[in-house]
Structure formats: structure tokens, C-alpha cells
C-alpha positions in Angstrom: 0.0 0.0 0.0 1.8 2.9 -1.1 1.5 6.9 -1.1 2.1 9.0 -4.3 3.1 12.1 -2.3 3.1 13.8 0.8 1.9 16.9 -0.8 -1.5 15.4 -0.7 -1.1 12.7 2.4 -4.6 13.9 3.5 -6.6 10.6 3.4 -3.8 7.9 3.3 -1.0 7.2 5.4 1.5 4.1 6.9 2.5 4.6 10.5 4.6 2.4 12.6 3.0 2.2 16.3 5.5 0.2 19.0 3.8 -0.4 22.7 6.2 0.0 25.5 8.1 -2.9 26.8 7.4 -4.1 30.2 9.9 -3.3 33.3 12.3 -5.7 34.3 11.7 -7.5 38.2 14.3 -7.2 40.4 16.3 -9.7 42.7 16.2 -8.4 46.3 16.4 -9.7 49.6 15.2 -8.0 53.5 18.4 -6.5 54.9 16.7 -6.0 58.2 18.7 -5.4 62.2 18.1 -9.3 63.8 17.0 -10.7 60.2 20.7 -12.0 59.0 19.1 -14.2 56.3 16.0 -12.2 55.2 13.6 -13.9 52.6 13.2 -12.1 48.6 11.8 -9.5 48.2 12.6 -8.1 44.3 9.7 -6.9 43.1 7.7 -7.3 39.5 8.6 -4.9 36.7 5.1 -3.0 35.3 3.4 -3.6 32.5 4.4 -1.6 28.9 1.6 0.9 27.6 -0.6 -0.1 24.9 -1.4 2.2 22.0 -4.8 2.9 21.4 -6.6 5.0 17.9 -9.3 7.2 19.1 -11.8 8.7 17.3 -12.1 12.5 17.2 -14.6 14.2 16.0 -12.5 17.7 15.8 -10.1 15.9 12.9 -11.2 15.5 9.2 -7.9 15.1 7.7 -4.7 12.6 8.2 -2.6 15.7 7.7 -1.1 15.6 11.1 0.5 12.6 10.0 2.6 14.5 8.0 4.5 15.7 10.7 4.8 12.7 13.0 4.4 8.9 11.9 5.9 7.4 14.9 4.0 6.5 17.8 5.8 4.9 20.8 3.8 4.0 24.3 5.9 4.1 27.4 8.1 1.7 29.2 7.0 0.0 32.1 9.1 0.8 35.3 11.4 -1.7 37.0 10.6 -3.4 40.3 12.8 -2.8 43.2 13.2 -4.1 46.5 10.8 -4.0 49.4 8.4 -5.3 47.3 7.8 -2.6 45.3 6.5 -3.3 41.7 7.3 -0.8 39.0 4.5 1.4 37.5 2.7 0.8 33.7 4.3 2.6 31.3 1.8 5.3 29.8 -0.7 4.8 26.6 -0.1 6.4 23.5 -3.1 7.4 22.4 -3.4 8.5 18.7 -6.4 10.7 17.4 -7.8 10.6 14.1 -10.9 11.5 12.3 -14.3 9.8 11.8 -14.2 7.2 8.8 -11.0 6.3 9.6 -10.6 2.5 8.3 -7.6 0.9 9.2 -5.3 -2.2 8.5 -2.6 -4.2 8.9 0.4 -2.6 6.2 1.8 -5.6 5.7 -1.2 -7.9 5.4 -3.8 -5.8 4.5 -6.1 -6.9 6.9 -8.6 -4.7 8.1 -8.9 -4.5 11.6 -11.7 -1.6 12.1 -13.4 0.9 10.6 -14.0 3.9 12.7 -16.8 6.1 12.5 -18.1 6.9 16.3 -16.7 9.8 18.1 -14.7 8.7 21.0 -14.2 5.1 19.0 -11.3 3.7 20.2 -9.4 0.6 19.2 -6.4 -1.4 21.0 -3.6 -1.8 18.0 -0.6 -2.1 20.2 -0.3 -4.1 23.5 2.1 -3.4 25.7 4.7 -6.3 27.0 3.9 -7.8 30.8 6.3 -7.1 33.4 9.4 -9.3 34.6 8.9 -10.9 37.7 10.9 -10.2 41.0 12.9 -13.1 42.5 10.4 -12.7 45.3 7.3 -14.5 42.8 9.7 -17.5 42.1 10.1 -17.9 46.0 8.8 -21.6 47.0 8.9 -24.5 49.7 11.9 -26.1 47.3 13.6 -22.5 46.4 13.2 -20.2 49.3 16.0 -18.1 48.0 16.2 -17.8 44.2 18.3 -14.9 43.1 17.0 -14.5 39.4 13.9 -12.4 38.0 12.5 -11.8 34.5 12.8 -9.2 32.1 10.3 -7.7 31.0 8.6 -8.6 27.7 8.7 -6.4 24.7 5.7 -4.8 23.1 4.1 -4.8 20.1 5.3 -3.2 17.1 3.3 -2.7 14.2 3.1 -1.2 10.6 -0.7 0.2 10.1 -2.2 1.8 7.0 -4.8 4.2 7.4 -7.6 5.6 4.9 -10.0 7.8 5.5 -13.7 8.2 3.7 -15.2 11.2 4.9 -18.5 11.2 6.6 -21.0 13.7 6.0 -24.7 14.2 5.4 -24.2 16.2 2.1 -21.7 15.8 -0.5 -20.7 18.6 -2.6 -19.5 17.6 -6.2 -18.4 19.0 -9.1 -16.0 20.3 -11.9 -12.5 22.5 -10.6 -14.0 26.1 -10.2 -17.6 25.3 -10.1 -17.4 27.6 -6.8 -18.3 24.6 -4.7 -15.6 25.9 -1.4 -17.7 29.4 -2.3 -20.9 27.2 -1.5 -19.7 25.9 1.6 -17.7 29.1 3.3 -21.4 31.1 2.6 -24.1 28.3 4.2 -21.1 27.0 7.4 -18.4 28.3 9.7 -15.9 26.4 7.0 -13.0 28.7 6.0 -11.9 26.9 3.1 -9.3 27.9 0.3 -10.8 30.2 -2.3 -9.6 31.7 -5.7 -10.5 31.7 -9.4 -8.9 28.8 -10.7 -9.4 25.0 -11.3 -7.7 22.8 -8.4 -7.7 25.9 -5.6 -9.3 22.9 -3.1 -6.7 19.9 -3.2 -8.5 19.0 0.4 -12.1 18.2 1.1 -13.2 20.3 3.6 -15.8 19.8 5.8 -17.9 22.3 7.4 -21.7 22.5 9.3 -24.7 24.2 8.3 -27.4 25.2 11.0 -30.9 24.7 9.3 -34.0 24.9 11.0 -32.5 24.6 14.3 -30.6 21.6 13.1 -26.8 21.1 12.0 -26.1 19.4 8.8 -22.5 18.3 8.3 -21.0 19.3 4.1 -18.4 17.7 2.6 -16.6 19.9 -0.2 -15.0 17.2 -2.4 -12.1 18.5 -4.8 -13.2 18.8 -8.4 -13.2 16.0 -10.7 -12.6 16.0 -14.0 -12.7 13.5 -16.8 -10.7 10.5 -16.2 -11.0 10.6 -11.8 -12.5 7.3 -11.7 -9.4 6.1 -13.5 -6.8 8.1 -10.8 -6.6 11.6 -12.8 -6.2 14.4 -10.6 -6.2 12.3 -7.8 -10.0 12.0 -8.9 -10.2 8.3 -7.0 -8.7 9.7 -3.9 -11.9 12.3 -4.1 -14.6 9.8 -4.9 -14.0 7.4 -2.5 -14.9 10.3 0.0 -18.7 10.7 -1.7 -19.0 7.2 -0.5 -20.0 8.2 2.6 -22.3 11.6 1.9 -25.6 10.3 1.7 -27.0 13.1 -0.7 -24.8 14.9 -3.2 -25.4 18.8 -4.3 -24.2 18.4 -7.4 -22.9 22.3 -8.5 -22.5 23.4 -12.3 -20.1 26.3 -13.3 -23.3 28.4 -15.4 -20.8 30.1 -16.6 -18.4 27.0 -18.3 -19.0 26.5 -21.8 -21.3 23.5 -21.5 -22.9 23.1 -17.9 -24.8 20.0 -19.8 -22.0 18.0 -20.7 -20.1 18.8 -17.7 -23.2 17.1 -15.6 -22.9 14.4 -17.8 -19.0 14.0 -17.4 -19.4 14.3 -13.5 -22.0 11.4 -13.4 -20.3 9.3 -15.9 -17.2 9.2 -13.4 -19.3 8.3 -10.5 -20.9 5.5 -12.4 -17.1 4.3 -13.1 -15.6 4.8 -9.8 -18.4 2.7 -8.2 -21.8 2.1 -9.7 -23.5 2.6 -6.3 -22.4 6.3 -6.5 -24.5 7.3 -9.2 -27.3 6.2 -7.7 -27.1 8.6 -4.7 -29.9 11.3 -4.6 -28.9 14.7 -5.9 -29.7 17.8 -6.4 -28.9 20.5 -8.5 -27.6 23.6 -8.0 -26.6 26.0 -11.5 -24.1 28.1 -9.6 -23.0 31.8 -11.1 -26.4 32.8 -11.9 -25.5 36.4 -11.2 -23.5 36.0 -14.7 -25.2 36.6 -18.2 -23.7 33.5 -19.7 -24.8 31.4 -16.4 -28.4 33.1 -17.1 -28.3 31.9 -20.8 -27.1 28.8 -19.9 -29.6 27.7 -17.8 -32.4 27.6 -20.0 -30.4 25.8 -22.7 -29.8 23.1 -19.5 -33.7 23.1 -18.1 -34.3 22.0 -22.0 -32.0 19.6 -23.1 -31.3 18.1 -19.7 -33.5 15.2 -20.6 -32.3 14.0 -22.9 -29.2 13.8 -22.6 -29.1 12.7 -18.8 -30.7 9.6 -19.1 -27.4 7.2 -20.3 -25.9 8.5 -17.0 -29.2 8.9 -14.9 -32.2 6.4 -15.4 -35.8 7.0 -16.0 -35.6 11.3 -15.8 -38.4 12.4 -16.5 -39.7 16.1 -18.7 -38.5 19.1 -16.1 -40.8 21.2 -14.7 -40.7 24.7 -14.0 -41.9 26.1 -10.4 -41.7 30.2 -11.6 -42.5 31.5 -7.7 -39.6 29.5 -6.4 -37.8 29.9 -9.5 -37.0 26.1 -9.3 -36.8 23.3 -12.1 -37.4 20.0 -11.1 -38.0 16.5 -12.0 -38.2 13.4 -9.7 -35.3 12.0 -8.5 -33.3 15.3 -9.8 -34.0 19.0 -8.6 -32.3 22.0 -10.1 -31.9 25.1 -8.5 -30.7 28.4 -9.7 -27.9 29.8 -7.2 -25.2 32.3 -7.2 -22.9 31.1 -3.9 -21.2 34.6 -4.6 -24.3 36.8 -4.1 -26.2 34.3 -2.0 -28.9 34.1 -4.2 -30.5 30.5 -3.8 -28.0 29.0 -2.0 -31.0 28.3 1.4 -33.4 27.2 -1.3 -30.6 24.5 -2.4 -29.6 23.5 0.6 -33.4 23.1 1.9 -34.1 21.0 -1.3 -31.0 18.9 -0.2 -32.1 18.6 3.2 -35.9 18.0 2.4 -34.2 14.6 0.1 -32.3 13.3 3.1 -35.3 13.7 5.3 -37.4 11.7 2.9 -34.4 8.9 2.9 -35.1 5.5 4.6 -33.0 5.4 8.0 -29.1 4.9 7.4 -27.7 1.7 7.9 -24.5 1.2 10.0 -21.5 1.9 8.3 -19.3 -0.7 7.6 -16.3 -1.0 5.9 -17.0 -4.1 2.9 -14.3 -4.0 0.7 -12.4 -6.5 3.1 -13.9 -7.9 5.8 -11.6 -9.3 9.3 -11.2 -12.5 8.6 -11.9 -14.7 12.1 -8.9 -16.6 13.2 -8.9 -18.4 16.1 -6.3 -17.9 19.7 -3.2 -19.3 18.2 -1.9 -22.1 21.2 0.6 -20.2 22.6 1.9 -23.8 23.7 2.9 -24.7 19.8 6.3 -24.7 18.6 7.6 -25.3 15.2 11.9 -26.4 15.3 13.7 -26.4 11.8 17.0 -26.2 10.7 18.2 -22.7 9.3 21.7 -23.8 7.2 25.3 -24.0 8.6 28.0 -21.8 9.3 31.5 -22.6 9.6 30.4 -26.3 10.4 28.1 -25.4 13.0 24.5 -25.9 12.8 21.8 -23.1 13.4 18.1 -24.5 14.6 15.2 -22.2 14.7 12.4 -22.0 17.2 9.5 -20.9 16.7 6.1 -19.9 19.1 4.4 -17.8 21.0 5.5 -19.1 24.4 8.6 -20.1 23.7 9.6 -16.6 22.2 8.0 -15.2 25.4 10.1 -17.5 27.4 13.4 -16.8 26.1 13.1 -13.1 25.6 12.0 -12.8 29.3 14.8 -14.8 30.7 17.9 -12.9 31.9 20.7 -15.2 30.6 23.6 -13.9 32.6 21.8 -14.9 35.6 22.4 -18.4 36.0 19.4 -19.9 37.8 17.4 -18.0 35.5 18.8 -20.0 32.7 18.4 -23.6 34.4 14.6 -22.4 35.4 14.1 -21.4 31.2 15.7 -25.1 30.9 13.6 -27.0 32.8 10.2 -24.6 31.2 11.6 -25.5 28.0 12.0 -29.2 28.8 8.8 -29.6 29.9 7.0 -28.0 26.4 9.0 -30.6 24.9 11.8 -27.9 23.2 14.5 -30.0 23.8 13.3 -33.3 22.8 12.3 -31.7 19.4 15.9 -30.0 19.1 17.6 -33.5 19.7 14.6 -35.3 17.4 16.4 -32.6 14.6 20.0 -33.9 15.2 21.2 -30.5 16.8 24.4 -32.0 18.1 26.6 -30.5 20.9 28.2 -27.0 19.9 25.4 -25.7 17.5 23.0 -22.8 17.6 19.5 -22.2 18.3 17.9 -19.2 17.6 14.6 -18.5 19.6 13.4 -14.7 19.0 16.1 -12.7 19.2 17.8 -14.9 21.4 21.1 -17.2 20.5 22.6 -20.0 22.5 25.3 -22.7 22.0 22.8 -25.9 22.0 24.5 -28.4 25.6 23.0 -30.6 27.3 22.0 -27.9 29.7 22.5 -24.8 28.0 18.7 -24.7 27.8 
């Protein structure tokens, strides 16, 4: 999964996430006035912190990303004496916008799709704490002067993607004044100027209607060829996928507002089917322009048909003169100027009167790629093969869950640590394998990140 360029890492990004490692136990004993031989006392090491993605409702970009794309959790601390375990390392909590759908980079499996505000998923766990000498005490060890280290956490590689969610999508060509739109009917402060390609960003802003907020989605302009990755046209689309209604805004003033309705609908239909058959509306922006006025009746006319290879069963338009509307079932055109103001309420009450009349949303769920259900691996598994040779010596790898765990934890310049890992190891049936593989005295095995000379009680 790659990026074309962090000039527009807006809606896609890889970040590497690593949850903090646990703390180490300690070895300790009571050094107490009449106590000469004083029992353990080497407290546990705390557990790492996880790293958690949280939903926040105040994002609607990945652009922070840009800046930062590591994310670490803290460390657990170390025990100490006295008993005293060491404190969990800290979360790392990372925020990103609704419609946030995430996976595995190196799999590409997904592993949520976020949508709720305050949504939060686990993507990092955090390694347990060592043990202290004083957890290992027993009626056959009363003494034992080794402790654990702790475990390392997680690391992983995740890809995120975000697909805008909003009630109303705003489409249309470069310069059809669609950011104009949305900066005169929200608080939205977008990027304006006379030219195509000013918004490179959707933006996102809300309208307060009727004592009601309605959240707009300015999607950059498309042009011919989106669907197909021109202009970064399918990083835009995949954003309408989301909007539930779509104000689809003409340039009155372009050449041929007809054919660039037609072009607009022919790359939703190409990008995904589905998004052509959204409800729309209408709105035949720059009316305070004599060409957009001429325009407009040439469009009411012809509009039929011509839409109908792009748009199905359109019916004759109708003209409403004391609203000064033009409308057909299933499509509604308004006349608007989003400079002067003039019909811009009248378009967005027409858009808001079509998602009213919509049947009630259904949960939003990412479908492209569903999780795919595995079942709790047995940590108790091991898998033993035979890497190669060097310099006559034989290398064995060993591989599992537990047995990674196990070696990684141990402390191997403490020496009763190593003969407690031996007898763990002997009793999940490591060693038998090894010898069942021919490892002979004076080879390797490689466990984790862990290497030891293979003797008859090296492990």
C-alpha cells in the first residue's frame, strides 16, 4: 500500500505504532537489624503501555500525519526491593478522524473501521512485566536470586484511509465555486480563488438549518478520467461514498454546464456504480452571470435528454416560476449564485428536504475487506527447523508464542534463570524436538532474538 506524495497525504498514510516494553523484576532480599538471612523481596517490573486510535470528531484530515508517523507507548518501570512493583508505562493514544478505516500494512487486513466519536481501538499491546525473584520464591527455592525481564511490546506497521462522513456531499468540476458554497451556508474557512484545483482538500464544514446542524463535505473537483486516478479523482470519490446526498454544483458560466453534468455522473458510475445512484440535487451556480443566465435555460431544455445514459428514468422538467426552481423526480435543479447568495438556502433546503425523505441509514461498515476470524493461536505450539550451517556449526530455529516469550524474558547472565528457562523448555518438549532434529553438541538455536550454544543444559 503505497503513497504518491506527501503533498497530498490527506486521506492515506502508513505509521509504525511500538507499545512500550514491560519493566524488568528485580532480585532483592530484607536487609533487616536481627533478620541476617532475610527472605526475597525483588519486586515485578510494570506492565508496557498499549497504543490505542481514538476517534475524534475535531479531525477531518490525516494531515497531522505528516509531521509525526511514529508513535511509541511508554516503558513499564522496573521493580525494586521491598516489594515494590514498578509502575505501567503510559498509553499512546493517537487521534484521528471519523471514517477512519484501518489495517494491517503488511497484510492488508482490516482491523476496524471507525466512525463513532470517541471510537477507540487497541492496535498495540504493551509487553507484561518481569517478575521479581520474590514470585519464584517456594517451599523447594526459598532463596532464588533470578527475575525476568520484562517482555517487549508490540510493534506494528498500520495503513490508514480515511472516507469522509458527512450528510451532504458537494460535487463538481474545478471552479464550479463549490468551497464558495460551503464558506457562505457553514463556519468552513476553506481555500478560495479563481482557478481550477484551488481545493486539493475536502473540507468539511456545518450548516445550521431549522434549528438543526447538517455536516457538508466539499470534495475537490473532478474531472474526466477521476474514476481512473486523474487528478487524484479516486482519492476524491471514495470520499462521496460516505455523503448520503450529493449537491451536485455546475459552473453556469463554463462553456457546457450539460456536458459537464454528464461527465461528472459518468465518473461516478465508473468509480463505483452505487455512487451514481445517490440522490442529488442540482444547483446552477454563477447565476448572477449573463452567460450562467443563458445557460440555464439551454440546460432546463435539453437536460433530458441527454441525462438519461448516466441517470435512469428522468423524467420532462418542470418549472416552479415563484420559487424559481426546475425540477424533475429524482433530480431537482436550482438556480444559485454562492457569490451573491442568491439560492444558496433554497438549495440547501431542497437537499435537506431529500435526506429527510431517505429510509433510516444503515451502520457503516467497511466491505471492501472484511476481518477474517482466526482463532487464539496455542501459545503452547512450537515449530523447530534447521536454518543452514556456518563454519560447520548448525543453526536450529524455534519458533512460538511461548517459547519466544520464554526466552526473551529470561535474563541469561543470571544463572538460575537460565536452568529455570531449561527445565520450562523441557517440559513444552523444546529440547526433545531440538535433539529429534539432530542438533548436536556446539550448535546454535535461535529462539526470538535470542542465540545460544545448544548443551545438554545450555537450555
Amino acid at each position: 500500500m503505497s503513497e504518491r506524495s506527501d503533498d497530498f497525504l490527506f486521506d492515506q498514510v502508513t505509521i509504525n505504532v511500538q507499545a512500550g516494553d514491560g519493566g524488568n523484576g528485580a532480585v532483592s532480599f530484607r536487609r533487616e537489624a536481627y533478620v541476617p538471612h532475610g527472605g526475597p523481596n525483588g519486586g515485578s517490573g510494570g506492565r508496557g503501555g498499549d497504543v490505542w486510535l481514538r476517534v475524534d470528531r475535531g479531525l477531518n484530515t490525516l494531515l497531522p500525519f505528516r509531521r509525526k508517523k511514529h508513535f511509541k507507548a511508554g516503558r513499564g518501570k522496573h521493580g525494586s526491593g521491598k516489594d515494590q512493583n514498578g509502575a505501567y508505562g503510559k498509553d499512546e493514544i493517537i487521534r484521528v478522524p471519523p471514517g477512519t478505516v484501518v489495517r494491517d500494512a503488511d497484510t492488508g487486513e482490516l482491523l476496524a473501521d471507525l466512525v463513532t466519536p470517541d471510537q477507540e481501538l487497541l492496535v498495540a499491546e504493551g509487553g507484561r512485566g518481569g517478575r521479581g525473584n520474590a514470585a519464584f520464591a517456594s517451599s523447594t527455592n526459598r532463596a532464588p536470586h533470578f527475575s525476568e525481564k520484562g517482555e517487549t511490546g508490540q510493534a506494528r506497521r498500520l495503513y490508514l484511509e480515511l472516507k469522509l462522513i458527512a450528510d451532504i456531499g458537494i460535487i463538481g468540476k474545478p471552479n464550479a465555486g463549490k468551497s464558495t458554497f460551503l464558506a457562505s451556508v457553514t463556519a468552513a474557512r476553506p481555500k478560495i480563488a479563481d482557478y481550477p484545483f484551488t481545493t486539493l482538500i475536502p473540507n468539511l464544514g456545518v450548516a445550521d438549518i431549522d434549528e438543526r446542524s447538517v455536516v457538508l463535505a466539499d470534495i475537490p473537483g473532478l474531472i474526466e478520467g477521476a474514476h481512473a486516478g486523474a487528478g487524484l479523482g479516486d482519492r476524491f470519490l471514495k470520499h462521496i461514498e460516505r455523503t448520503r446526498v450529493l449537491i451536485h454544483l455546475l459552473d453556469g458560466a463554463a462553456e457546457d454546464p450539460l456536458a459537464d453534468f454528464q461527465a461528472i455522473n459518468a465518473e461516478l458510475a465508473q468509480y463505483n456504480p452505487a455512487l451514481a445512484r445517490k440522490e442529488q440535487i442540482v444547483g446552477f451556480n454563477k447565476m448572477d452571470l449573463p452567460d450562467a443566465q443563458e445557460h440555464f435555460e439551454n440546460f432546463v431544455r435539453n437536460v433530458r435528454r441527454n441525462v438519461p445514459d448516466v441517470r435512469h428514468d428522468v423524467p420532462d422538467i418542470r418549472r416552479d416560476v415563484p420559487d424559481a426552481r426546475h425540477s424533475i423526480p429524482d433530480l431537482e435543479v436550482i438556480p444559485i449564485s454562492a457569490a451573491t447568495g442568491e439560492g444558496v438556502r433554497e438549495l440547501l433546503h431542497g437537499a435537506l428536504a431529500i435526506l429527510d425523505a431517505l429510509p433510516p441509514e444503515e451502520k457503516i461498515v467497511e466491505t471492501e475487506t472484511m476481518p477474517v476470524f482466526r482463532p487464539t493461536p496455542d501459545e503452547e505450539q512450537f515449530t523447530v527447523e534447521r536454518e543452514g550451517k556456518a563454519e560447520g556449526v548448525s543453526i536450529f530455529r524455534v519458533r512460538g508464542v511461548k517459547v519466544e516469550r520464554v526466552a526473551q524474558m529470561t535474563n541469561w547472565d543470571q544463572d538460575e534463570g537460565v536452568r529455570r528457562t531449561h527445565r520450562v523448555l523441557q517440559a513444552m518438549g523444546v529440547n526433545d524436538a531440538l535433539r529429534a532434529a539432530g542438533i548436536q553438541e556446539g550448535d546454535f538455536v535461535r529462539i526470538g532474538d535470542v542465540e545460544v550454544e545448544w548443551g545438554e543444559g545450555s537450555l
